[in-house]
C-alpha positions in Angstrom: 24.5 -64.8 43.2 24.1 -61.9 41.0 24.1 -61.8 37.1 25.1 -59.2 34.8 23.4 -59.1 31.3 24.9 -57.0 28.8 26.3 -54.8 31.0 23.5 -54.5 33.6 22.9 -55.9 36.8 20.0 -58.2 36.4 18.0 -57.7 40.0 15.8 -60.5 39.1 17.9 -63.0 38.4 19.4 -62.5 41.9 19.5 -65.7 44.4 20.5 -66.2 47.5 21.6 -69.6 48.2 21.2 -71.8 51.8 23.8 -74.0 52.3 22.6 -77.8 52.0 26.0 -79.5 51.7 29.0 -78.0 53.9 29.0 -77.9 57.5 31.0 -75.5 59.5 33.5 -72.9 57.7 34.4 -73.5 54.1 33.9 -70.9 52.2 36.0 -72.5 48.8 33.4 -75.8 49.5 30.4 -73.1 49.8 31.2 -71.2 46.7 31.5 -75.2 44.7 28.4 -76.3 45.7 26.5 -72.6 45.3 28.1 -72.8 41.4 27.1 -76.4 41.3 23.1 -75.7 41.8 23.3 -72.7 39.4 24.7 -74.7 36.6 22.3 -77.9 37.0 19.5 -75.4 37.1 20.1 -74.0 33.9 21.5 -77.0 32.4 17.8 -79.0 33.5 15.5 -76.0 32.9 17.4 -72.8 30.7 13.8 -71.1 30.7 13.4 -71.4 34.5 14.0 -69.0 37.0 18.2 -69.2 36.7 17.8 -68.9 32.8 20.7 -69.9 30.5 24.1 -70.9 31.3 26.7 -67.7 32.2 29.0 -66.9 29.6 31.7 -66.5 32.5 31.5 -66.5 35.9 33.4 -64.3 38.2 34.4 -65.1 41.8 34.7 -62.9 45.0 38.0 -64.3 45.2 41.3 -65.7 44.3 42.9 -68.8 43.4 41.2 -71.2 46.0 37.7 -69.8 44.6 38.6 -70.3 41.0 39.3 -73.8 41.6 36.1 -74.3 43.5 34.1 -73.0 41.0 36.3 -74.6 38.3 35.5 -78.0 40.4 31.7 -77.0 39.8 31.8 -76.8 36.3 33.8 -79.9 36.1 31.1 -81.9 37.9 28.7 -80.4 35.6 30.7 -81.1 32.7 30.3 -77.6 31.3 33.2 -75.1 30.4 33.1 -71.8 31.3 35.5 -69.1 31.8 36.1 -68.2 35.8 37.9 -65.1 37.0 38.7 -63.9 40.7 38.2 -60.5 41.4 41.8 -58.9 43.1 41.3 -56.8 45.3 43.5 -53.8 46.6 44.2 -52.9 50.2 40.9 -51.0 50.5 38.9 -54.7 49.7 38.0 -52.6 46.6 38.2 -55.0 43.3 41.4 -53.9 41.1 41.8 -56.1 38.6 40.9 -59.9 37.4 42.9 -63.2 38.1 42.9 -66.5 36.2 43.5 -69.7 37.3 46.9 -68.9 36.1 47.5 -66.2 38.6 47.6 -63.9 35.0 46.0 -60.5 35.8 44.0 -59.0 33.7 44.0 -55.1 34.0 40.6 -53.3 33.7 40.0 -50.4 32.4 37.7 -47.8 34.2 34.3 -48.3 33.1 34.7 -52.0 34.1 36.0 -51.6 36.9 33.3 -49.4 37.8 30.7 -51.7 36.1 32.4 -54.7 38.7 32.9 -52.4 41.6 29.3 -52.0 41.7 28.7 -55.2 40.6 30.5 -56.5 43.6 28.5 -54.4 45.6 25.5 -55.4 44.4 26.6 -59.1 45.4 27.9 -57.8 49.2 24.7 -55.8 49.4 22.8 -58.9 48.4 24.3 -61.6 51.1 24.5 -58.4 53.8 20.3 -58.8 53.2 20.3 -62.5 53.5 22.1 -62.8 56.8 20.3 -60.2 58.4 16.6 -62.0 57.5 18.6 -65.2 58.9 19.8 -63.1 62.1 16.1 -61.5 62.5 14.5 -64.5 61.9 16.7 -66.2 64.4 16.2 -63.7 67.3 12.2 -64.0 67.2 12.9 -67.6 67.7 11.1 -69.0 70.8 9.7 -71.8 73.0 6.6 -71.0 71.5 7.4 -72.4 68.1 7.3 -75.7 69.4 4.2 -76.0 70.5 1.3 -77.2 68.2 -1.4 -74.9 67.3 1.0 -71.8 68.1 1.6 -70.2 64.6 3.5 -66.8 64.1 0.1 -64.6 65.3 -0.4 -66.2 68.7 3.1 -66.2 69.7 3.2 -62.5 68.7 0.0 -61.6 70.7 1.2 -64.2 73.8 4.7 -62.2 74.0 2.8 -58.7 73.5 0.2 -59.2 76.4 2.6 -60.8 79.0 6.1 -59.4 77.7 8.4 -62.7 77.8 8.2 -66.3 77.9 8.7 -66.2 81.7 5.3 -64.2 81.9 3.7 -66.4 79.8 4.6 -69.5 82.3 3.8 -67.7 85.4 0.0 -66.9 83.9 -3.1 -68.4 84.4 -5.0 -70.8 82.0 -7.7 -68.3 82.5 -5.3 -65.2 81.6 -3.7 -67.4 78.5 -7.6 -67.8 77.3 -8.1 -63.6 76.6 -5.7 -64.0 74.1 -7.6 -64.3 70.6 -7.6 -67.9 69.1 -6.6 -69.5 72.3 -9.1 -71.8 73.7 -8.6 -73.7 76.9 -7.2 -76.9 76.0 -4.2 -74.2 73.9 -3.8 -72.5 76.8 -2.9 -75.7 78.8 -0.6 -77.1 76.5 1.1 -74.1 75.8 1.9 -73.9 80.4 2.6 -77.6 80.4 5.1 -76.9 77.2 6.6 -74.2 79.1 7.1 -76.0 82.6 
């Protein structure tokens, strides 16, 4: 989510939302229940960290997004405009869309100001899924085991190289490695067995 205050992309108003509710695919369901936490978070607390309400929202989207966040706003019982950014054969946003399917031509400095807009949004999820992916990869064994924190499992897989090394050490070699005492160093190889 990104917000634009009069005429400027607010950075710090920027969120990134984890999906709680939908499992699998959906983006329409996604987009509902993404618009649903914004609005409740403003509605409880407008001084908070979403601030006030938006004066319109718009949507990376078309029809089926409109309704979703239209849905949202209806569950929140709050009315605010929604438009779905059309885009043209390039993915590049062209114009606005009601719910009507009623476009709304732009001129050029706003469609500049929601081209980079957009980007800014893109730019902003492109972020998020990459700390997801990264965080992902460096995902291990070793963050099952009590008493193994992100340090140890760092300095484990830099002395012997993989988890595979690790099982094939020694208690004794495990022990060099700094904040692993003995009684670590054998849970950690009966963990790995």
């Amino acid at each position: 989510m990104c917000v634009l205050e009069d005429g400027k992309i607010n950075k710090k108003l920027s969120r990134r939302f984890k999906i709680k509710t939908v499992f699998g695919q959906d983006d329409p369901r996604c987009m509902e229940e993404v618009i649903e936490r914004r609005i409740n978070r403003s509605l409880e607390n407008p001084k908070g960290g979403f601030g006030n309400l938006p004066d319109l929202i718009f949507v990376d989207g078309g029809i089926t997004q409109i309704r979703a966040a239209k849905n949202a706003c209806e569950k929140c019982k709050v009315q605010i405009p929604i438009y779905g950014m059309v885009k043209n054969d390039k993915h590049r946003t062209k114009g606005l869309i009601t719910e009507e399917r009623e476009e709304i031509p732009l001129s050029e400095n706003l469609l500049n100001l929601l081209t980079r807009f957009q980007d800014t949004v893109h730019d902003t999820a492109i972020e998020y899924h990459r700390k997801l992916r990264e965080k992902e990869m460096t995902k291990s064994v070793l963050d099952e085991i009590e008493g193994i924190g992100e340090k140890k499992k760092e300095a484990l897989l830099k002395q012997f190289g993989s988890v595979e090394e690790i099982k094939k050490a020694k208690i004794s070699e495990i022990t060099r490695i700094k904040g692993i005492n003995a009684e670590l160093a054998k849970k950690i190889k009966e963990n790995l067995e």
